[in-house]
C-alpha positions in Angstrom: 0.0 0.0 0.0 1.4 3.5 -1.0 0.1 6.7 0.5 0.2 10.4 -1.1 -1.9 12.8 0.2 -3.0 10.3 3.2 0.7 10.9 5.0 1.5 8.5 7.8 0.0 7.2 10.2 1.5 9.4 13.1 -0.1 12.5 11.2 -3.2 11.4 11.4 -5.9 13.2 13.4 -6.6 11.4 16.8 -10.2 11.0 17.3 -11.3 11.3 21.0 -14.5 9.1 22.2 -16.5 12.2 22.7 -15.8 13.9 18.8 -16.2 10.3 17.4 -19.5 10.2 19.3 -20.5 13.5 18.5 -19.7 12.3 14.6 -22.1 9.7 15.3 -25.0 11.4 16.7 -24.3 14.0 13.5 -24.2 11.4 11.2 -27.5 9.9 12.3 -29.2 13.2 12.3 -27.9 13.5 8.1 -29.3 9.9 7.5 -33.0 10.8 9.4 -33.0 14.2 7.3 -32.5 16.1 10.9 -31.5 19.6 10.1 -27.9 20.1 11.2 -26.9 16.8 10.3 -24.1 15.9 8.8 -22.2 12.8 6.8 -19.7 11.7 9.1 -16.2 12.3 6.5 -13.8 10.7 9.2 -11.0 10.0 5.8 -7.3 10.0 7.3 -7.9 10.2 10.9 -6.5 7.7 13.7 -10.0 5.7 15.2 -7.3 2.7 16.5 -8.8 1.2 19.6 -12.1 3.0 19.5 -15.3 1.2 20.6 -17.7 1.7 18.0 -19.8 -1.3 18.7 -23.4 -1.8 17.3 -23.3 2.8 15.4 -25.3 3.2 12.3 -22.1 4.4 10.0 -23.7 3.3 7.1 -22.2 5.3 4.2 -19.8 6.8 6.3 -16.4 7.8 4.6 -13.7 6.1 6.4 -10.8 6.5 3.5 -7.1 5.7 4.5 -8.3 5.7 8.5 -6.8 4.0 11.0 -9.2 1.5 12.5 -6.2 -0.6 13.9 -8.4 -2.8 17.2 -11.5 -1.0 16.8 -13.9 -2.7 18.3 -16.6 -2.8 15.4 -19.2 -5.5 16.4 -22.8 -5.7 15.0 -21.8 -2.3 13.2 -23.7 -0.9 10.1 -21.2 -0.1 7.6 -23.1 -0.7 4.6 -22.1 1.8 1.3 -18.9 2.6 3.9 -16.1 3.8 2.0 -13.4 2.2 3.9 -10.5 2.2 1.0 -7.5 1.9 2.1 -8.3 1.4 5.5 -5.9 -0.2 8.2 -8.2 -2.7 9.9 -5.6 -4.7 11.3 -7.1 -6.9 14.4 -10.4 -5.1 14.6 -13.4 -6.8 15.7 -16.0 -6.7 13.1 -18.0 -9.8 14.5 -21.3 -9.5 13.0 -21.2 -6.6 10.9 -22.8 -5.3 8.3 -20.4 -4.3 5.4 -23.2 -4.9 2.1 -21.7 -3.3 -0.5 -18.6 -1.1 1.4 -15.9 -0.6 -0.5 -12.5 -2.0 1.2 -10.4 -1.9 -2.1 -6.8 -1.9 -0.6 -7.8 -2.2 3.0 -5.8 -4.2 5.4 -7.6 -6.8 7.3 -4.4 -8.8 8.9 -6.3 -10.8 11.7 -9.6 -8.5 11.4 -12.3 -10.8 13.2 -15.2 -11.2 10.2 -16.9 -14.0 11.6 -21.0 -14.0 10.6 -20.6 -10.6 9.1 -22.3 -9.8 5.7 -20.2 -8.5 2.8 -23.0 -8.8 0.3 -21.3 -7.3 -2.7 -18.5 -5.9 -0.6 -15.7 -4.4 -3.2 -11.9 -5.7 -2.2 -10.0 -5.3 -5.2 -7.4 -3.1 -5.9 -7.5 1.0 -6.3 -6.7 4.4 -6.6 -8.3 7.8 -5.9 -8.6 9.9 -9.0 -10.3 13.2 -10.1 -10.7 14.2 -13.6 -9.7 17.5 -14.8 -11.6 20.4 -17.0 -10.3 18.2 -20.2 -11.9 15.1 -18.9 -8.6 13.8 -18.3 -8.4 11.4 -15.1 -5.0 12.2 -12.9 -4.5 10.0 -9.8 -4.4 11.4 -6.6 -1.4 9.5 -5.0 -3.2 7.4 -3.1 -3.0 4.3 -5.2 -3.8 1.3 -2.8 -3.3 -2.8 -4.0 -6.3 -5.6 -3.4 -7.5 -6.0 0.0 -5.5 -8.0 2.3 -6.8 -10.4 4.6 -3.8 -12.5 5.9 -4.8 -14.9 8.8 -8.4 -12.7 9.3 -11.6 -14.6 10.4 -14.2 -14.4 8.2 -16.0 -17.7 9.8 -19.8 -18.0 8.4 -19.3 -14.2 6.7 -21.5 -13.3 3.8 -19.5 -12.2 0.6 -21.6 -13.5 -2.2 -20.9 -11.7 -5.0 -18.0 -10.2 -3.1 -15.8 -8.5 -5.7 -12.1 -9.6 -4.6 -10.4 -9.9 -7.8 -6.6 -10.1 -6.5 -7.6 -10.2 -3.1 -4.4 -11.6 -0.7 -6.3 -14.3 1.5 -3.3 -16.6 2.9 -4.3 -18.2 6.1 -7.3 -16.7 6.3 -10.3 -18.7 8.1 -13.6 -19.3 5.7 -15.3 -22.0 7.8 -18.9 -22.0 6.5 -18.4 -18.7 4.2 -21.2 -18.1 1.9 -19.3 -16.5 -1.2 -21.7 -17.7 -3.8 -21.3 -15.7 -7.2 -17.9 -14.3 -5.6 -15.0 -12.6 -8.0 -11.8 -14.4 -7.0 -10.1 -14.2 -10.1 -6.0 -14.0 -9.4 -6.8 -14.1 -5.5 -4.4 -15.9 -3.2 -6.2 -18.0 -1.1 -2.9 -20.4 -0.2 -3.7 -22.4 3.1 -6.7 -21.2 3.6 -9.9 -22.6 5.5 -12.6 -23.1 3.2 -13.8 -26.3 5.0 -17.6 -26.2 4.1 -17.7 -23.0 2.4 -20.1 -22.1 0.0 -18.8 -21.1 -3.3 -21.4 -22.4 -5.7 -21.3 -19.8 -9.0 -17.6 -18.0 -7.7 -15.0 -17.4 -10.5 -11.8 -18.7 -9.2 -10.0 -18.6 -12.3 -6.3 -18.5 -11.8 -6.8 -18.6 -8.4 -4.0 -20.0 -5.8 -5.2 -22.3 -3.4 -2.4 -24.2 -2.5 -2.7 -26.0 0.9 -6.1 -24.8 1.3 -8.3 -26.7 3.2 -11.8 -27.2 0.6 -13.0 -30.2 2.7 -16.8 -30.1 2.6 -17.0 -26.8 0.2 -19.1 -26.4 -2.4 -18.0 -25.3 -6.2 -21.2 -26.1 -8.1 -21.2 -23.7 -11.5 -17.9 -22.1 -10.2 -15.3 -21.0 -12.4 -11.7 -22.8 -11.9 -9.6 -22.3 -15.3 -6.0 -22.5 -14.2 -6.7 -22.5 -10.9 -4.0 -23.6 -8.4 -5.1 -26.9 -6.0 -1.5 -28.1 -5.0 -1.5 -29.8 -1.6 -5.4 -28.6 -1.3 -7.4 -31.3 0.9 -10.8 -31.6 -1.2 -12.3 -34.3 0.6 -16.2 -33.9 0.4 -15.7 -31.4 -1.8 -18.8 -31.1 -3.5 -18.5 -30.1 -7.4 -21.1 -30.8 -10.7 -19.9 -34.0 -10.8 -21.7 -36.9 -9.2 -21.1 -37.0 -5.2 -22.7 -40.2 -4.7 -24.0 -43.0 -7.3 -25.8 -41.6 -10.3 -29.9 -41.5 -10.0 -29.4 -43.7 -13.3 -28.5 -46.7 -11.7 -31.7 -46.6 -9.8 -33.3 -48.9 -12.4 -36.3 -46.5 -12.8 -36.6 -42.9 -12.8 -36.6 -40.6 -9.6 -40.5 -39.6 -10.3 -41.5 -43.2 -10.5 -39.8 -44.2 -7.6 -41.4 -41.4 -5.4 -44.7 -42.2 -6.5 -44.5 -46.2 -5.7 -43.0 -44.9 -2.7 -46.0 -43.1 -1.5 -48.1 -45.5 -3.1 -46.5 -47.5 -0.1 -46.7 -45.2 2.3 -50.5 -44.8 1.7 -50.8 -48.5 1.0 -49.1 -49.8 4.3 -46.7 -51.7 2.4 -49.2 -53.7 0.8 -48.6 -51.7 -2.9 -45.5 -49.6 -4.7 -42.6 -50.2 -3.3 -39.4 -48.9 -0.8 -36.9 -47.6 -2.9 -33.3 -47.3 -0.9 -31.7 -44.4 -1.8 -28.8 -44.5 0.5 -25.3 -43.1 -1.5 -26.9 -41.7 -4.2 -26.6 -37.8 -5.3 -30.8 -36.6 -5.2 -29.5 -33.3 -5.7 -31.2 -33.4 -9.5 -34.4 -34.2 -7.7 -35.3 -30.5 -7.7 -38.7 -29.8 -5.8 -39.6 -32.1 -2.4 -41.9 -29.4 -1.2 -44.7 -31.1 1.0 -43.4 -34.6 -0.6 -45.2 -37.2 1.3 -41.5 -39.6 2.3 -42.6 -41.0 5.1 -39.9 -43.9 6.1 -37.7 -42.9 3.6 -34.5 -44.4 3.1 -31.9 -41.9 2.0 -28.6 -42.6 4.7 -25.3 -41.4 3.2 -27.0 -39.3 0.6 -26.7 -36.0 -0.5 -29.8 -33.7 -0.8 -27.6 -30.6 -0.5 -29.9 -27.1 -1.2 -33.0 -29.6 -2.0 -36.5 -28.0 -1.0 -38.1 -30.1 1.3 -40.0 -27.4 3.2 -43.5 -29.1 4.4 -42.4 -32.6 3.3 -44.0 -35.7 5.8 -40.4 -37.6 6.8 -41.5 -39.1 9.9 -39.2 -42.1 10.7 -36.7 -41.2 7.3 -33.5 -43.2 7.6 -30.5 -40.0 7.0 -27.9 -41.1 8.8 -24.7 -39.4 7.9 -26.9 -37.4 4.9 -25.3 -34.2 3.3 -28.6 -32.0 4.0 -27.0 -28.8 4.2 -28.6 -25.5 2.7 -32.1 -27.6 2.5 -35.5 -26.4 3.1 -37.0 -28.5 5.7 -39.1 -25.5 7.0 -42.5 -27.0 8.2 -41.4 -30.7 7.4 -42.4 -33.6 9.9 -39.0 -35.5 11.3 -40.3 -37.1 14.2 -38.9 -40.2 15.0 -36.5 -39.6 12.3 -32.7 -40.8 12.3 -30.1 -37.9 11.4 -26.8 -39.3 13.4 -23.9 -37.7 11.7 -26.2 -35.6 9.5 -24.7 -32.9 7.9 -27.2 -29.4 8.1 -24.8 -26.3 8.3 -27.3 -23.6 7.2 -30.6 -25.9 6.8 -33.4 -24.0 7.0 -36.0 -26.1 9.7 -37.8 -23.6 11.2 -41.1 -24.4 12.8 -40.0 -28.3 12.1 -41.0 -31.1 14.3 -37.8 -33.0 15.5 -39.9 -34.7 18.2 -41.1 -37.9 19.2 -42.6 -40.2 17.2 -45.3 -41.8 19.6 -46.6 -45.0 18.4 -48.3 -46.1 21.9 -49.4 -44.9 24.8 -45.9 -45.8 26.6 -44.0 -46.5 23.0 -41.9 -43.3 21.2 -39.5 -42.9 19.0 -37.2 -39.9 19.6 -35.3 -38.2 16.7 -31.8 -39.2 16.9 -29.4 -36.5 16.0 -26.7 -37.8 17.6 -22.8 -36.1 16.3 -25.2 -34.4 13.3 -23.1 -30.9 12.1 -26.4 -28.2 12.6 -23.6 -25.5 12.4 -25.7 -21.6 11.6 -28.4 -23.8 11.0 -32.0 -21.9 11.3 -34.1 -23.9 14.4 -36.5 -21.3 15.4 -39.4 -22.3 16.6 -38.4 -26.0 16.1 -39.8 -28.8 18.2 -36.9 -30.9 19.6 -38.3 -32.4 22.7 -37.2 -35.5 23.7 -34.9 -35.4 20.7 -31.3 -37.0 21.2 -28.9 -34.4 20.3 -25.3 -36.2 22.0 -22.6 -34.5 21.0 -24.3 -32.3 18.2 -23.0 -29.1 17.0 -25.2 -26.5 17.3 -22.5 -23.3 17.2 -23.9 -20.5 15.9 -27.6 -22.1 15.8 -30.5 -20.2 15.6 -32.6 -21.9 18.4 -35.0 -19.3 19.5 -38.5 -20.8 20.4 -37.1 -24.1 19.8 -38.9 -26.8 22.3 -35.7 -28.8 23.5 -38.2 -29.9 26.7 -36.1 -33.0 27.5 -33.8 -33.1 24.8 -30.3 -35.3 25.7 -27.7 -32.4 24.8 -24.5 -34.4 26.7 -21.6 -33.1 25.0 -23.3 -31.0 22.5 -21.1 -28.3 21.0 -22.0 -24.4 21.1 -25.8 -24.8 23.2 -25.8 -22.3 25.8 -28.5 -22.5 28.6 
C-alpha cells in the first residue's frame, strides 16, 4: 500500500471518544434528514482502539483511516467507503459491510466472523479526479487488493463479493457463503474453506495451494487454471456426481417417489421402498410437502434440496449431506439424522420430536454427532430429541422446544 496525500499514520488526526460520538449522533441526524446533520467524512484520521460497537455508519467515509483494534461488532457499515483502511485486528464480528468498499484495506487478523459483505468491493485502487479536459490524474493514493492475511471471516457473507486479487493466505472461511464471488487471481494459499459455500464464484487463476476445501461447495464455479496443489478436497462437492448416479436406480426418480407413497399410503401392501442410500438426489429438484414418510436416504446428498413441508417421519438420514435444505414445516419425528450434515438448513417451525406409536412406546429423533452448524431452528420442536454431542454453534434456536432433549456433549448450546 502506497500513501500520497494520506501521510502516515502518526499524522493522522486522533479522534477522542467524545468527537467520534458527537460524529455519530451527526451522522445519524444527516441519515434521518434532521437539520444540522451531517455525513460523518472521518477519511485519514486515527480511530485505532475505539469502541464503535453496534453505530449506524452506514455510508460513512472512512478513506485511509486507522481502525487498527476498533472494536466494530454488530456495526452498520453498509455503502462505507473504507478504501485503504488499516483494519488490522479489529473486531467486526457480526457486521454489516453490504456493498462497502474495502479496495486496498488491510484486514491482517480482522475478526469477520457472521458478518455480511453482500457485494462488498476488495479489489485493488486508486483515488482519482478528472480534470476540466476530462482527463483522469490519480491522486497518489493508489492502494493494491485487499489484504486479509490470517483474518476470520468464519460463516461471513461475501456472495458476489468483488475480490479480484484479493491476498487471503491463512485466512479462516469455515462456513463462508461466497456464492457468485469474484476471486479471479486471488491468493487464497492455506486457507480454511472447510464447508464453504462457493457455488457460482469465479476462481480462475486462483492460488489455493494448501487450502483446506473439505466439505465446500463449487457447483457452477469458475476454476480455469486454478492452483489446487496440496489442497485437501475431501467432500468437496462439485457438478460431478457426489454419490452413485440416479441412473442406476433402475427406474426414474419420479416413479420411484410415487411407488414410494403408493407404499406409504398402501401400508406396504402396494408400490414399493426404494433405498436411496449413497446416491446424489440433488437433481431431484422440488420435495416441497413430498409425502417420504420412512424414507430411506442414509449417506445421501440432498444438498440445497426444498423439502420445506415434506411428511419424513421415521426417514433413515444417517450421515446425509442435508446442508442449505428447506426442511421449514417438514415432519422429522422419529427420524434418524446421526452424523447428518445441516450447516445452514433452514428447519424452522419443524418437528424433530417424538414419534409416539403407543401410549408408553416413542421414538425420539436421533441427532446424535449431526453438524447443525448456523443452521436456522427457530421455533423448532426438539423435545425428547437426542442431540449427543451435536454441534449447534452458531444455531439459531429461539423458540425451539428442547423440553427433555439429551444435549450431553453438544457443542455451542448455551443455557
Amino acid at each position: 500500500m502506497s500513501e500520497g496525500t494520506g501521510g502516515s499514520r502518526g499524522s493522522r488526526k486522533k479522534l477522542s471518544h467524545s468527537e467520534i460520538a458527537q460524529a455519530i449522533k451527526a451522522h445519524e441526524n444527516y441519515r434521518n434528514g434532521i437539520m444540522g446533520g451531517r455525513r460523518a467524512i472521518l477519511s485519514f484520521h486515527d480511530l485505532s482502539n475505539l469502541i464503535l460497537s453496534g453505530a449506524n455508519l452506514s455510508d460513512a467515509d472512512f478513506t485511509g483511516c486507522v481502525l487498527y483494534g476498533a472494536k466494530l461488532q454488530d456495526c452498520n457499515l453498509d455503502r462505507a467507503v473504507l478504501f485503504g483502511a488499516d483494519l488490522r485486528e479489529a473486531d467486526l464480528t457480526g457486521a454489516s459491510l453490504v456493498r462497502a468498499d474495502l479496495r486496498g484495506a488491510c484486514l491482517h487478523g480482522a475478526n469477520l466472523s457472521r458478518a455480511n459483505l453482500f457485494d462488498a468491493d476488495l479489489r485493488d485502487g486508486m483515488i482519482a479526479e478528472r480534470d476540466r479536459h476530462g482527463n483522469i490524474h490519480a491522486l497518489g493514493f493508489d492502494v493494491g487488493p485487499a489484504e486479509m492475511n490470517g483474518a476470520k471471516m468464519r460463516g461471513a457473507n461475501l456472495s458476489s463479493a468483488k475480490m479480484t486479487g484479493s491476498v487471503a493466505t491463512h485466512t479462516d472461511f469455515t462456513d463462508a457463503i461466497m456464492i457468485g464471488a469474484n476471486l479471479v487471481r486471488a491468493n487464497l494459499a492455506n486457507a480454511n474453506l472447510t464447508g464453504a459455500n462457493l457455488a457460482g464464484a469465479d476462481l480462475s487463476g486462483a492460488t489455493l495451494k494448501g487450502a483446506a476445501l473439505t466439505n465446500a461447495v463449487i457447483t457452477g464455479a469458475k476454476m480455469q487454471m486454478a492452483d489446487l496443489t496440496g489442497a485437501n478436497t475431501d467432500g468437496l462437492l462439485s457438478d460431478k456426481p457426489a454419490g452413485k448416479p440416479l441412473e442406476d436406480l433402475g427406474l426414474t426418480p419420479e416413479e420411484a417417489l410415487r411407488l414410494h407413497g403408493l407404499w406409504v399410503t398402501s401400508g406396504g401392501k402396494e408400490g414399493k421402498l426404494t433405498d436411496f442410500s449413497g446416491y446424489d438426489l440433488r437433481k431431484l429438484g422440488s420435495l416441497y410437502k413430498a409425502l417420504l414418510v420412512g424414507l430411506v436416504a442414509n449417506k445421501a446428498v440432498l444438498f440445497g434440496l426444498n423439502m420445506e413441508g415434506a411428511l419424513l417421519q421415521g426417514a433413515k438420514l444417517t450421515e446425509a449431506d442435508l446442508r442449505n435444505s428447506k426442511l421449514a414445516h417438514a415432519d422429522l419425528r422419529g427420524s434418524s439424522l446421526k452424523g447428518a450434515k445441516l450447516a445452514h438448513a433452514d428447519l424452522r417451525d419443524a418437528n424433530l420430536g417424538a414419534l409416539v406409536v403407543g401410549a408408553d412406546r416413542y421414538f425420539p429423533a436421533n441427532l446424535e454427532g449431526a453438524s447443525l452448524r448456523r443452521c436456522d431452528l427457530r421455533g423448532a420442536k426438539l423435545n425428547r430429541a437426542n442431540l449427543r454431542g451435536a454441534d449447534l454453534s452458531e444455531a439459531d434456536l429461539a423458540g425451539a422446544d428442547l423440553a427433555d432433549a439429551d444435549l450431553t456433549d453438544a457443542v455451542g448450546f448455551i443455557r
